[in-house]
C-alpha positions, 0 to 999 in steps of 0.5 A, spaced: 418 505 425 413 505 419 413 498 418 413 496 425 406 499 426 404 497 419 407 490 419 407 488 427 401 493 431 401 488 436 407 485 438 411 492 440 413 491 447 418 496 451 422 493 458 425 498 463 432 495 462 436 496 469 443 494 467 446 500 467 442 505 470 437 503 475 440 503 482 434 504 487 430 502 492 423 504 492 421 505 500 415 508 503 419 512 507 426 514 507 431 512 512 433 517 518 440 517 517 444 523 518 450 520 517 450 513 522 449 515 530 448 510 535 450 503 534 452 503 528 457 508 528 463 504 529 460 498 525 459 501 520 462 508 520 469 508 522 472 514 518 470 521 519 475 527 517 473 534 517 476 540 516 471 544 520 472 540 527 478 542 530 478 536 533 481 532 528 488 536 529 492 531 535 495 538 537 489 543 536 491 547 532 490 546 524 497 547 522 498 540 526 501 535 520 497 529 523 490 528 523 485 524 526 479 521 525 474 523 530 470 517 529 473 509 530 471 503 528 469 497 534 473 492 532 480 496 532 485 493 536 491 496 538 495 493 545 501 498 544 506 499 539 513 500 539 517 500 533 525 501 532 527 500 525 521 505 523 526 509 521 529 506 515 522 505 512 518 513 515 523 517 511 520 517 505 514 518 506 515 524 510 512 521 516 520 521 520 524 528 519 531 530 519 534 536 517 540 536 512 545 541 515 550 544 511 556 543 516 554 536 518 558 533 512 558 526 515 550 526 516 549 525 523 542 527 522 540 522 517 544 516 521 539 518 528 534 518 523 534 512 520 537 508 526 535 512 532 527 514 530 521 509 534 514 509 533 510 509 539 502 508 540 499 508 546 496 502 547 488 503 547 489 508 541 484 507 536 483 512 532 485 512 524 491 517 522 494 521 517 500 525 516 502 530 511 507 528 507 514 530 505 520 530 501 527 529 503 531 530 496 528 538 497 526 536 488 519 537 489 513 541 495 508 539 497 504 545 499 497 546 502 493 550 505 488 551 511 482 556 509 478 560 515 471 560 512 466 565 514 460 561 510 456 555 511 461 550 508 466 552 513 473 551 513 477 546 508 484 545 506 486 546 499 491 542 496 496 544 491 500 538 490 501 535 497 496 531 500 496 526 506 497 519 507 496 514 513 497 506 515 490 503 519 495 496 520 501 494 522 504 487 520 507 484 526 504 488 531 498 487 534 495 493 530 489 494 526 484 500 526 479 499 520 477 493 517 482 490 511 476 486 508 468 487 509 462 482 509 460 485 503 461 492 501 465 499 503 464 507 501 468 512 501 465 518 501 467 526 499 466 533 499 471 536 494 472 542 490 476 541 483 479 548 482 485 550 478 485 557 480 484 555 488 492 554 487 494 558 481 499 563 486 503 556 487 510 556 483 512 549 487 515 543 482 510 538 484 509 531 484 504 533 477 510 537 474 514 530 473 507 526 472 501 529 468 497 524 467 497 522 474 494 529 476 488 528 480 489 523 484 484 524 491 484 518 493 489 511 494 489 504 497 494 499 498 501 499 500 504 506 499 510 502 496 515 497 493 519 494 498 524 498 499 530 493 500 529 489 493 536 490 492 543 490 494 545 497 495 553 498 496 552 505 496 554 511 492 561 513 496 565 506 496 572 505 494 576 509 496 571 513 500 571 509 505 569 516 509 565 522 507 570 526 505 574 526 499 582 523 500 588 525 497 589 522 490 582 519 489 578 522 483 571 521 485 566 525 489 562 524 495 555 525 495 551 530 498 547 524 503 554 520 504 554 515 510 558 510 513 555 505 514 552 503 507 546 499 507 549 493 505 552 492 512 546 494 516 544 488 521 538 490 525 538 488 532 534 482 531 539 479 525 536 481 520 539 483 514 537 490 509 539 486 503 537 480 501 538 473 501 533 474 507 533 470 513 528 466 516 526 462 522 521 456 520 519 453 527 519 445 526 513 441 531 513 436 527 516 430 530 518 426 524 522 431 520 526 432 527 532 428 526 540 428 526 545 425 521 551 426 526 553 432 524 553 439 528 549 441 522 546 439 515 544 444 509 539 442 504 536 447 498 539 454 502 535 451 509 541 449 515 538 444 520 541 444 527 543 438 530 537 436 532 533 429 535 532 422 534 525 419 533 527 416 541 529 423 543 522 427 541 518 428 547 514 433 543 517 440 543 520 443 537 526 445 533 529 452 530 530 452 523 533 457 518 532 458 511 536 463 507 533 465 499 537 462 494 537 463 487 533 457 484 538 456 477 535 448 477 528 447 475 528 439 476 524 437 481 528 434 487 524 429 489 524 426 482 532 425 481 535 419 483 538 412 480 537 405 482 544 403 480 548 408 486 553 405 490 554 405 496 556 412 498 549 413 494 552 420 491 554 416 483 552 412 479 554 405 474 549 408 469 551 415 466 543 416 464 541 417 470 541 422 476 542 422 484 540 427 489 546 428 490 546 431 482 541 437 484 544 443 484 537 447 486 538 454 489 545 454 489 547 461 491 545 467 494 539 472 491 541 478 490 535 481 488 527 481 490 521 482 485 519 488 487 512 487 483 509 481 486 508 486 492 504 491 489 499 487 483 492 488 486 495 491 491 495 498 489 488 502 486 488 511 486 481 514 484 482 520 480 479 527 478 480 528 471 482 535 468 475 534 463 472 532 469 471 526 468 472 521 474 474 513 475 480 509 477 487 506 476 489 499 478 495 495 478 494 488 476 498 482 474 500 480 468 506 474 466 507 469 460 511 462 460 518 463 457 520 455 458 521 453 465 521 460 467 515 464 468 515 472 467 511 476 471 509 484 470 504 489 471 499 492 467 495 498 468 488 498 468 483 504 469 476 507 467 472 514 467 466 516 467 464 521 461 466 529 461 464 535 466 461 529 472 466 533 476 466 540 474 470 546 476 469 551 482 463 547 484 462 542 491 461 536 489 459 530 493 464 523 491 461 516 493 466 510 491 462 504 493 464 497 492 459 491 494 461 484 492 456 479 489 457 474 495 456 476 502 461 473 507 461 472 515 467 474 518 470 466 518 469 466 511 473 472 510 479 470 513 479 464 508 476 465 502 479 468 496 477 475 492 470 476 490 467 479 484 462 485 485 460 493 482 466 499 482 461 504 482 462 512 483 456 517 485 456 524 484 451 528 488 448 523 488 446 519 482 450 514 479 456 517 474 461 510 473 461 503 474 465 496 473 461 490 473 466 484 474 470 487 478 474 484 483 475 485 491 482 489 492 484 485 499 491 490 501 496 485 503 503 485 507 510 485 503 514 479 502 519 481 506 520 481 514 516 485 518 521 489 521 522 492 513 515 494 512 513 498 518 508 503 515 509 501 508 503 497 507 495 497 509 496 506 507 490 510 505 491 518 502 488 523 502 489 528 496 493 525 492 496 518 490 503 515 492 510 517 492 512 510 491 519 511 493 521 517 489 522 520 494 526 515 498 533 516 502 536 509 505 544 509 508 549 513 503 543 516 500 538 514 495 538 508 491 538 510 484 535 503 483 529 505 486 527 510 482 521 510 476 518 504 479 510 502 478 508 505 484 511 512 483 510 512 475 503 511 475 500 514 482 505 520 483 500 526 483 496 529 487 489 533 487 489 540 486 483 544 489 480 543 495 477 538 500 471 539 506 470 531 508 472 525 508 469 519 511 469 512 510 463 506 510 465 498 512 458 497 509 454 496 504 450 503 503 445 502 499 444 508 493 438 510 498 444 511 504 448 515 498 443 519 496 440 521 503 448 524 506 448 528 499 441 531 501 443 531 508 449 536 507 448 539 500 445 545 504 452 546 508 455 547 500 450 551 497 448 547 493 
């Protein structure tokens, strides 16, 4: 400092830099948003849960295990939803229910619940809902814990390890009641109260005895899980126990979830297997690949062509095709094999150096397994409460390298938190979590274009805590599997905690062990312990001056 002033009196200049902690607007006056009414309230505010309006239980009563937003978004669109094989997928999170009875020893009870359940939605019925979630293998509870306040805040929920969770899409219906992407930011908001003590009196194993560090997830988006039927599942009682019981002079044992059938012989009604190889119909509309070589039906790389047309037969219409997955143990290109010197049968050749079509294995047999990762990379982010107080986020993103001709893809965790005692204990604290992208989009553009860069930031009462610059747009997305597979899996939100993944699954027979300690549930299998007041939702890009103003709009309610 000595030489500055000595040696270059007239050369100091300080700049007010903005990078990291200048996220204001100067305005003469400030906005009368209390939160968003009139007009922009299904177009911007579209999620509005809070413990303290009663209208918020479907039933009215707070002991109601589904919730309702109270505020829906004008874009929503539901036309009547009716979805029989919500059973094989609604089990596990808790969304469809049975109850093991010690006298049903063939588990009729869980039959009727994974082939018997439907998910009807009245059409016309908007509103964003959540369930509490559950578990079928009784290992762990999910306790929570409605409290009547007489004060100001009014009344809350105290989550002590369960939480809730909710679809607001359903692949293959014609259902969509919040937004999957947005022109240029979101919000979501939070009035919470981190507290151990709240839940000291809980003696339950909670998802948190089993993952520690996942302890605090309070909010999650993606799919809830893997696809769940990634892999061939023969069951656990096969052999010689074709039946649920135990025959004579048979050594093995029969499970507690012991069905007949296994999952490996399930068909759904439209023809679609549970294990893999899929089958999927491809309609052909273009008329110079509708042809015929003579034969009933030719095969070609896994795909059966039916009898179809001659080029003087097309009149315009199309054919149905189907394509089953095959493993692809031939990593040639199949357009680039061939030989000028075949025959007339066209499938040998005079010259052993080269290669026909006729040569190219391809995918040659059935596969057997799917990668359940591919479902979930960027697919899956969990916004957490730290037990130091710190606050930030966890997401799942893709990694892979070449190993010859084969690429091997795999998951990384990547998260960030702000410093300690951003969110201390026993205290209401306002939670903001906005991410607004560099480049706005129209609604066209959305549908198209791909995954944008913006800022991940987090405000406390207020006042910017945590940021990521950089950060890239999560779009949640389908799985790759049929429609009838996934119903209720992907497009999930949770409230109070992360996801179960399929930690918790039950399939015919039991429960695939396979399924078990996968990236889902492994680094999302946790849950909030204190307590919640509201949460809501933004499909905008609320300005600091937004964020700031609901905290001093509510602030008073929390006796802050």
């Amino acid at each position: 400092m000595t030489n500055i002033i000595n040696y270059t009196p007239n050369n100091l200049k300080l700049v007010l830099s903005n990078k990291y902690y200048w996220d204001f607007y100067l305005k003469n006056t400030m906005p009368n948003y209390a939160p968003f009414t009139g007009t922009t309230s299904g177009t911007c505010f579209v999620v509005d849960f809070d413990f303290n309006n009663p209208a918020i239980f479907g039933t009215g009563t707070t002991s109601a295990d589904t919730i309702y937003s109270t505020q829906t978004w004008t874009g929503a669109t539901n036309t009547g939803v009716t979805a029989n094989t919500i059973g094989i997928t609604g089990i596990d999170n808790g969304l469809i229910t049975f109850e093991k009875l010690s006298a049903d020893t063939t588990n009729q009870a869980l039959l009727s619940a994974l082939t018997a359940s439907t998910l009807y939605i009245p059409s016309g019925d908007t509103r964003f809902m959540m369930t509490r979630v559950t578990g079928m293998t009784e290992q762990y509870e999910y306790p929570m814990n409605f409290v009547t306040s007489t004060g100001t805040t009014g009344d809350y929920m105290d989550f002590c390890g369960g939480f809730y969770q909710g679809y607001y899409k359903l692949d293959g219906f014609d259902y969509q009641v919040l937004p999957n992407r947005v022109n240029k930011g979101w919000v979501a908001e939070f009035w919470l109260k981190k507290s151990d003590s709240t839940c000291s009196g809980t003696t339950a194993t909670t998802l948190n005895d089993l993952y520690p560090d996942n302890k605090g997830f309070f909010f999650y988006m993606g799919t809830r899980a893997e696809n769940k039927f990634w892999d061939v599942f023969e069951g656990l009682n096969t052999g010689c126990t074709s039946a649920c019981t135990t025959p004579i002079g048979c050594t093995g044992t029969v499970t507690t979830f012991c069905t007949v059938p296994k999952e490996n012989q399930i068909v759904l009604s439209s023809g679609v297997s549970l294990d893999p190889p899929e089958i999927k119909e491809i309609e052909i509309k273009n008329q110079f690949m509708i042809y015929h070589n003579g034969q009933a039906t030719t095969t070609h790389y896994g795909i059966s062509y039916p009898k179809g047309k001659t080029a003087p037969e097309f009149t315009g219409d199309s054919i149905t095709i189907t394509a089953t997955t095959q493993l692809l143990e031939d990593n040639r290109n199949p357009f680039l094999i061939y030989c000028n010197k075949c025959n007339s049968t066209g499938c040998s050749c005079d010259d052993s150096d080269c290669s026909t079509v006729c040569d190219y294995s391809g995918r040659t047999g059935p596969l057997l397994s799917l990668d359940y990762n591919l479902d979930i990379i960027d697919n899956a982010i969990g916004f957490r409460v730290k037990d130091d107080g710190s606050i930030g986020y966890r997401l799942l993103s893709v990694t892979g390298a070449c190993s010859g001709d084969t690429y091997i893809s795999g998951v990384t965790v990547t998260e960030g938190y702000s410093a300690s005692g951003m969110v201390t204990n026993d205290v209401w604290k306002n939670i903001a979590i906005r991410f607004y992208a560099y480049e706005r989009m129209t609604d066209e553009e959305l549908l198209c274009k791909g995954r944008r860069l913006g800022r991940l930031a987090i405000y406390v009462n207020g006042k910017l805590k945590f940021w990521v610059d950089d950060f890239l747009e999560i779009i949640p997305r389908r799985l790759d599997t049929n429609y009838q597979k996934q119903v209720a899996v992907p497009y999930n939100i949770s409230l109070g905690g992360g996801s179960q993944g399929l930690l918790e699954s039950m399939t015919f027979d039991g429960q695939d062990p396979e399924d078990l300690g996968l990236n889902i549930e492994k680094n999302f299998a946790g849950t909030f312990i204190g307590s919640i007041s509201q949460f809501k939702f933004y499909a905008c890009n609320l300005s600091w001056v937004d964020i700031e103003n609901n905290y001093k709009q509510e602030k008073a309610r929390y006796g802050l």
